[in-house]
C-alpha positions as CSV (number, residue, x, y, z in Angstrom):
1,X,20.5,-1.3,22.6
2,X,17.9,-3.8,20.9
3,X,17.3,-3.7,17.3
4,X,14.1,-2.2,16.0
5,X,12.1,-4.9,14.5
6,X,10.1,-3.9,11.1
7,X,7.5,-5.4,9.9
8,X,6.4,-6.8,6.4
9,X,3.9,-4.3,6.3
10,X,6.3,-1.2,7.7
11,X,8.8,-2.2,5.0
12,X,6.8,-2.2,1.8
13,X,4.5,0.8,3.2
14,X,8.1,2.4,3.3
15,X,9.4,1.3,0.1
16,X,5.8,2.8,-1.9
17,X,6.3,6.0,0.0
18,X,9.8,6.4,-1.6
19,X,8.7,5.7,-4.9
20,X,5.7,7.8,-4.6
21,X,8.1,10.9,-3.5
22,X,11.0,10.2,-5.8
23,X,9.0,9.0,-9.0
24,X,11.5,6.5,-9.5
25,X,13.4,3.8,-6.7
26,X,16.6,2.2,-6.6
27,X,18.9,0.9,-4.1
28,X,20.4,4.5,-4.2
29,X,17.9,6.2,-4.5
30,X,15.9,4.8,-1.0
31,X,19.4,4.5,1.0
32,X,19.7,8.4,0.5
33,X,15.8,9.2,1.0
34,X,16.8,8.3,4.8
35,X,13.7,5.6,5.3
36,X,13.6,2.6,7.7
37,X,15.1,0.3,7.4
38,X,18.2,0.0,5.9
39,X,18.4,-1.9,1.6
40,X,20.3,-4.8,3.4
41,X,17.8,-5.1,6.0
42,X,15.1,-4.9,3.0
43,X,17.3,-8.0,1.1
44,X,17.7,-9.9,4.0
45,X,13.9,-10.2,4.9
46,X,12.7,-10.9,0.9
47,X,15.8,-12.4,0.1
48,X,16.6,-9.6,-2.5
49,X,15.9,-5.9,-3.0
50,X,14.0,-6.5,-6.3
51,X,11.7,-9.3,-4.5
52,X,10.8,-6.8,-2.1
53,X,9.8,-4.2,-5.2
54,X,7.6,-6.6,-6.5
55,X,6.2,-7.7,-3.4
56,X,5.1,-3.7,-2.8
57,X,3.9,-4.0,-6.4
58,X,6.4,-1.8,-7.6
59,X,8.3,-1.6,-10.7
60,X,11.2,-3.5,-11.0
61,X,14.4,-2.5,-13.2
62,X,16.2,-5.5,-14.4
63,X,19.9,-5.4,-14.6
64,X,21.3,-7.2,-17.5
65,X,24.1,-9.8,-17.1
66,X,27.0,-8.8,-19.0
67,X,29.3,-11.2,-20.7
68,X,32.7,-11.6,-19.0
69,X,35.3,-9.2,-19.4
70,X,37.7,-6.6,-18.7
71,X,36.8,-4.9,-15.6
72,X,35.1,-1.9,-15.7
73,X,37.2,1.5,-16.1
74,X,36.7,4.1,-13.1
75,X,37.8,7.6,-12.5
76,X,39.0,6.5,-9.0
77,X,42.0,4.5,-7.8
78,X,41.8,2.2,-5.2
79,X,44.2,4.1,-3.0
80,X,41.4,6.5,-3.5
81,X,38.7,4.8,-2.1
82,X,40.7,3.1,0.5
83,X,41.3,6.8,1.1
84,X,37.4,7.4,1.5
85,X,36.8,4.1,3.5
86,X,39.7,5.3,6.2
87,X,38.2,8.5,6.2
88,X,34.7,7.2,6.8
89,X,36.0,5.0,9.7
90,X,37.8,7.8,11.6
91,X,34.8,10.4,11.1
92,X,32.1,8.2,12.2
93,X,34.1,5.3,14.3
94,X,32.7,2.7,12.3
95,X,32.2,1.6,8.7
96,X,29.4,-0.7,7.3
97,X,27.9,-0.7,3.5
98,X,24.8,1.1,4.9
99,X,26.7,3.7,6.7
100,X,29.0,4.8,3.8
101,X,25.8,5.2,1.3
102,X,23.8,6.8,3.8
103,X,26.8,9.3,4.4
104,X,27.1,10.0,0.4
105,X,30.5,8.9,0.7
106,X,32.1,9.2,-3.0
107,X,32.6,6.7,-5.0
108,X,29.2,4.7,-4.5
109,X,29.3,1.3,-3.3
110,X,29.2,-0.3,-6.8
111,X,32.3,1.2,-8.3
112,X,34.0,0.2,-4.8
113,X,32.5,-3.9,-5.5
114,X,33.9,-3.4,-9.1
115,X,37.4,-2.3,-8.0
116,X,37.7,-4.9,-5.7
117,X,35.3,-7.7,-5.9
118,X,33.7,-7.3,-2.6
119,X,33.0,-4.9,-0.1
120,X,34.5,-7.0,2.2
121,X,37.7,-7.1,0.1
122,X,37.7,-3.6,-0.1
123,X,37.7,-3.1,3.7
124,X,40.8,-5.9,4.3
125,X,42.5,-3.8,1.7
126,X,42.1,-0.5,3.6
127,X,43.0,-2.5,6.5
128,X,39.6,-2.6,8.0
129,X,38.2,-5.8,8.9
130,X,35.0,-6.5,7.7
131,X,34.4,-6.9,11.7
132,X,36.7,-4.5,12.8
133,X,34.0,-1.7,12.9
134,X,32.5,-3.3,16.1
135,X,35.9,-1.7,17.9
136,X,35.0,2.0,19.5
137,X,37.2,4.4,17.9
138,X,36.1,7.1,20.5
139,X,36.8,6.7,24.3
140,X,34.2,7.8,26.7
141,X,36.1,10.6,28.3
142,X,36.8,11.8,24.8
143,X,33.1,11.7,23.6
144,X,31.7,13.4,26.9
145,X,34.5,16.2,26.7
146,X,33.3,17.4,23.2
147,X,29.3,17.2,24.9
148,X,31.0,19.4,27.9
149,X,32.4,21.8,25.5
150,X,29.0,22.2,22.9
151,X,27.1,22.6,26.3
152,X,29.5,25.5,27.4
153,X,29.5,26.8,24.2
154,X,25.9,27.2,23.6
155,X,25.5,29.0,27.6
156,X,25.0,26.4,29.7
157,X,22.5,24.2,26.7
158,X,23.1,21.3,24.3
159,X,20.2,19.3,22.5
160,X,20.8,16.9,19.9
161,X,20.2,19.8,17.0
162,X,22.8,22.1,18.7
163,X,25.3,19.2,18.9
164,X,24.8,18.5,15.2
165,X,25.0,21.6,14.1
166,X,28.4,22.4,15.8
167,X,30.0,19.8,13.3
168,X,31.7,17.8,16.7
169,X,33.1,14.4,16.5
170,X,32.0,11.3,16.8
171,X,28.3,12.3,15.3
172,X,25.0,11.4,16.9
173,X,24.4,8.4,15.4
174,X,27.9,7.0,17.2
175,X,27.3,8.8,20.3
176,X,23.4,6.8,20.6
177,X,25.5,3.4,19.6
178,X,27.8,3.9,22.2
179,X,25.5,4.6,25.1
180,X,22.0,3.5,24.2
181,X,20.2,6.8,24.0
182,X,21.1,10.6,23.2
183,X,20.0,11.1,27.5
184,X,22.4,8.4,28.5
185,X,25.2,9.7,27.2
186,X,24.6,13.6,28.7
187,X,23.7,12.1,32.4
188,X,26.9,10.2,32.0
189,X,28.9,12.9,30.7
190,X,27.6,15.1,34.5
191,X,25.0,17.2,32.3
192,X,21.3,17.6,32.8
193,X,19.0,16.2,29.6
194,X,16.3,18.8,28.1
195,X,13.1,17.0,30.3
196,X,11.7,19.9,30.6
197,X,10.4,19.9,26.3
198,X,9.9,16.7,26.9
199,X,5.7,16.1,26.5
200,X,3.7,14.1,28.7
201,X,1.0,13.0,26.7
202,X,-2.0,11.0,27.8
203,X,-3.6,8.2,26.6
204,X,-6.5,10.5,25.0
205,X,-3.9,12.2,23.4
206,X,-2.7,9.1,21.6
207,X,-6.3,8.2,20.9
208,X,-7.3,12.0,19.3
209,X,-4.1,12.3,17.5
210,X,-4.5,8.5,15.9
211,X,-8.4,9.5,14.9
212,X,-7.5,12.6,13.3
213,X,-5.0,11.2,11.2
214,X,-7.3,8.7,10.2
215,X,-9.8,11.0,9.1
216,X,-7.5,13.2,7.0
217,X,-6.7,10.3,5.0
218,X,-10.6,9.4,4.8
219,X,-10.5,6.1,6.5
220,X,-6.9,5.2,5.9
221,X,-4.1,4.9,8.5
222,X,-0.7,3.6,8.4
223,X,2.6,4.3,9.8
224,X,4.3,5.6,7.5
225,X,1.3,7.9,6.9
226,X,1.2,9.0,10.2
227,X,5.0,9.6,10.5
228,X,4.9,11.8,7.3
229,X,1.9,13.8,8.9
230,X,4.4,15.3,11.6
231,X,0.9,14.7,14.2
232,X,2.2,14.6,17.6
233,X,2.5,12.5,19.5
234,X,5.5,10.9,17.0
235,X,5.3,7.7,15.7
236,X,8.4,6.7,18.1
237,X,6.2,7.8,21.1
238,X,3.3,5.6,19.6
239,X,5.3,2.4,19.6
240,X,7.1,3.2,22.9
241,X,3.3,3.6,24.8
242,X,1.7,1.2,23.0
243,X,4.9,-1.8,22.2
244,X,3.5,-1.4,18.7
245,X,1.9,0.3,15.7
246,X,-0.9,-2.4,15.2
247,X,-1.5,-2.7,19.2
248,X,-2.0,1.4,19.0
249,X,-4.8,1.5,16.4
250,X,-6.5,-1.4,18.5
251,X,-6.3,0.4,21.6
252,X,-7.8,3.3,20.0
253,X,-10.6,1.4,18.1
254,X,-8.9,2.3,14.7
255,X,-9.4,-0.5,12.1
256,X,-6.0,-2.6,11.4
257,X,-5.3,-2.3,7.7
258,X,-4.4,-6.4,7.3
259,X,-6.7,-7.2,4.4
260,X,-5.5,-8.7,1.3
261,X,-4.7,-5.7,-1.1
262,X,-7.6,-5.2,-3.7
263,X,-6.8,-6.4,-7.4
264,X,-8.5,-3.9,-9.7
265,X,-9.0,-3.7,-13.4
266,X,-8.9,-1.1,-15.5
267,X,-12.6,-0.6,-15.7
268,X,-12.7,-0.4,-12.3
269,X,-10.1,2.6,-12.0
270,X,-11.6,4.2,-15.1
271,X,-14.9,4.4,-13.1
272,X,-13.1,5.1,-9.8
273,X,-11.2,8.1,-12.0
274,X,-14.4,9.8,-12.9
275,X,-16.7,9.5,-9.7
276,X,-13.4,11.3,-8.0
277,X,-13.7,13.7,-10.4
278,X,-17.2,14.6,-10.6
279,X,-17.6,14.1,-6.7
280,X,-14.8,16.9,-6.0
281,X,-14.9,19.5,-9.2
282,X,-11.7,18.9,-10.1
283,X,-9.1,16.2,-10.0
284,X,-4.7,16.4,-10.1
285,X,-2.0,14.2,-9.2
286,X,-1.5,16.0,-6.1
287,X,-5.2,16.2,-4.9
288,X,-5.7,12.6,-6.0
289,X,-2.8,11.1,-3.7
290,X,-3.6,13.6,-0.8
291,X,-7.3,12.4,-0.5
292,X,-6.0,9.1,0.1
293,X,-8.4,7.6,-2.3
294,X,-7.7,4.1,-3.3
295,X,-6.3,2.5,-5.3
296,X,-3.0,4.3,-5.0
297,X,-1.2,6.2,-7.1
298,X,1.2,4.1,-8.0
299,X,-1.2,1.5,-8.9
300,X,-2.4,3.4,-11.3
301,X,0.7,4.7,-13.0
302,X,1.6,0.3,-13.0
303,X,-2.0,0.0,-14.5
304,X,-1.8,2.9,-17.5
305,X,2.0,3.9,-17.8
306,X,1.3,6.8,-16.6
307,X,-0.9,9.7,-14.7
308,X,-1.7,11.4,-17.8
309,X,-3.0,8.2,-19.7
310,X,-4.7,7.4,-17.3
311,X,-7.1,10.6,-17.2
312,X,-6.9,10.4,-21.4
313,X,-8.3,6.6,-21.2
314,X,-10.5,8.1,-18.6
315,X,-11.9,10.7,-21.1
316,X,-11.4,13.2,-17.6
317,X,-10.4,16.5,-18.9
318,X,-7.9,17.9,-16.3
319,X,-7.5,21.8,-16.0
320,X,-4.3,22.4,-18.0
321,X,-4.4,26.2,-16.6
322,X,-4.2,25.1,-13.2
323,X,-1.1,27.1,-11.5
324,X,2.3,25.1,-11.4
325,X,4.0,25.7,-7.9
326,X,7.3,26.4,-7.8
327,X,10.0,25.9,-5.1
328,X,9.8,29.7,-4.2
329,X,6.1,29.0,-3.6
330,X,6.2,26.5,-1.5
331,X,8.7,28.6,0.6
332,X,6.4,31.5,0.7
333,X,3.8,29.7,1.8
334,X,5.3,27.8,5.0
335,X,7.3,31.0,5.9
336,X,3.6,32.6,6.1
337,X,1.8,29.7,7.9
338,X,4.8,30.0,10.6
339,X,4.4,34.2,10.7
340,X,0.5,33.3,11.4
341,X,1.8,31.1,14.1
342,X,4.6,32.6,15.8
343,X,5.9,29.7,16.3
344,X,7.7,26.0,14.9
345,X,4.8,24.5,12.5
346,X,3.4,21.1,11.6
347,X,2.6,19.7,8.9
348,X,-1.6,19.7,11.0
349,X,-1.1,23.4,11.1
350,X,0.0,23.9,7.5
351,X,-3.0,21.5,6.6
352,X,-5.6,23.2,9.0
353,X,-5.2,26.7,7.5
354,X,-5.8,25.7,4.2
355,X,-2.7,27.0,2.8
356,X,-1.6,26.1,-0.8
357,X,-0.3,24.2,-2.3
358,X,-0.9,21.1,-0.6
359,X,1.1,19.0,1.0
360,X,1.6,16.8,-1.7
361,X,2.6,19.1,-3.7
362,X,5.2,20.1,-0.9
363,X,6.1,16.8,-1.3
364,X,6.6,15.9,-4.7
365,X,8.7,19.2,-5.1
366,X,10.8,18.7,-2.1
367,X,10.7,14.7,-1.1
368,X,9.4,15.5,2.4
369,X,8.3,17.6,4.6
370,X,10.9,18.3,6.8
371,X,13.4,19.5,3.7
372,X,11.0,21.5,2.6
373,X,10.6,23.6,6.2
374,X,14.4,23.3,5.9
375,X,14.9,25.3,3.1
376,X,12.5,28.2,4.3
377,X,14.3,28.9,7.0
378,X,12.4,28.2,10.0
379,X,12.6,26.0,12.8
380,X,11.5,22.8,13.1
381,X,8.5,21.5,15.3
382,X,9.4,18.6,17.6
383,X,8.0,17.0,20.5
């Protein structure tokens, strides 16, 4: 299967949509957020993960080199973690740094470095070479047995949701490795693939669904944008129509977001600050980052320290009695908008019936979209 191939832009559009959802970014903290691609993907482009923070003007916290010494104390042995490595190998028939973090195998990847130097080290002591992960550790017949099973299981169905949920081994991720594609392996395994929820969509339906994106973020459009927006077509069926994301906003006569980033000064955020203000009535965190108005949020908080200086050096008197939504809230509200609906929502439908709170709200409470539809209970809307 080829590699997906990220660009400069994808990755530091990626990396200021992490910190924008977290309030805070680490190595950690992105590799469990689940964005594309991968910290040593991010390293290897910018040649380290803190050149790539400052290259997304984001800030940067410097670890200090301590003296030599006695190693590090740790509440786990290494016949512990060579416990956790094994075990990571034999539930997911492969093992790489990435894969273990992603999987929130415990202990984290540093402790592991500490105990033994290396990651590398670590695998040779737990008897798995460092390439030894290239080796299938699940035979075909094996792998289309357990997708036989799920599918006569579930009366005569399997999708890749059903075959998650039934906790079977090896896991999607290894199943797609093995065979390419999640359809691949159910042709090959004598089963018929879902084609019929499969969407056909038309060139105009690219084109609409790129335009209204565009104008929901007044003017603005970028992948990530458009992948949080949950707008179908999906940002995978963009790229597979179009080869890729730049080539789909030219096709559709979107301008391509490749000018220089703007420097601005204080002044000039000050008077940005208070024309938002007066212009919409009122003026939040939430509303401010879910206009889309530039400069970004972020920016801001690198500019003044924070949100709330900002608005004080501003002389902007947010509402202090505004209602603070809760978790409970949030759930409320998407349970309603999918009542109203009958049916899976999107994060368009939530939007277009106005419901509150917005979705940046939604966000910042729950990281994304998708966890927050998670935790009310409802299904979730896919092509």
């Amino acid at each position: 299967m080829q590699r997906k191939h990220y660009s400069d832009e994808h990755i530091l559009e990626s990396l200021r949509l992490c910190y924008t959802e977290e309030k805070a970014i680490s190595q950690n903290i992105y590799s469990k957020s689940g964005h594309k691609p991968s910290v040593d993907a991010i390293s290897s482009r910018f040649g380290s993960w803190n050149k790539a923070l400052k290259k997304a003007g984001l800030p940067v916290n410097e670890r200090k080199v301590k003296a030599p010494g006695p190693s590090i104390s740790s509440k786990y042995s290494k016949e512990e973690i060579i416990g956790q490595l094994q075990r990571c190998y034999r539930e997911n028939g492969e093992i790489s740094m990435s894969l273990y973090s992603k999987q929130k195998y415990k202990p984290g990847r540093t402790t592991i470095i500490l105990q033994f130097g290396s990651w590398n080290a670590a695998l040779e002591a737990a008897q798995l070479a460092p390439f030894q992960s290239k080796k299938r550790a699940f035979s075909d017949e094996y792998i289309f047995k357990q997708l036989y099973e799920c599918y006569k299981e579930n009366n005569n169905f399997i999708s890749i949701d059903i075959y998650a949920d039934s906790g079977r081994s090896p896991k999607i991720s290894t199943i797609i490795k093995y065979f390419g594609s999640w359809n691949k392996a159910i042709k090959l395994a004598g089963l018929n693939p879902n084609d019929s929820n499969i969407v056909d969509y038309t060139d105009e339906d690219f084109i609409n669904s790129l335009w209204n994106c565009y104008r929901e973020n007044n003017g603005y459009i970028a992948s990530t944008i458009y992948y949080e927006s949950g707008i179908k077509p999906g940002l995978t069926a963009v790229k597979k129509r179009f080869g890729t994301w730049n080539k789909a906003l030219e096709f559709a006569g979107i301008p391509i977001n490749v000018q220089p980033r703007k420097e601005y000064s204080k002044e000039n955020i000050i008077d940005i600050l208070n024309d938002f203000y007066v212009e919409n009535g009122d003026i939040s965190r939430d509303i401010y980052l879910e206009s889309g108005q530039l400069p970004h949020l972020n920016t801001i908080i690198n500019y003044f320290g924070s949100w709330e200086n900002a608005l004080k050096e501003a002389q902007v008197n947010a509402d202090r009695n505004r209602k603070q939504y809760t978790k409970e809230d949030v759930i409320t509200s998407i349970q309603n908008c999918y009542k109203d609906f009958n049916r899976p929502i999107s994060i368009t439908d939530y939007r277009d019936k106005n419901y509150k709170p917005k979705v940046a709200t939604i966000r910042r409470l729950f990281g994304s979209w998708k966890q927050a539809v998670e935790k009310a209970g409802i299904p979730q809307f896919s092509e």
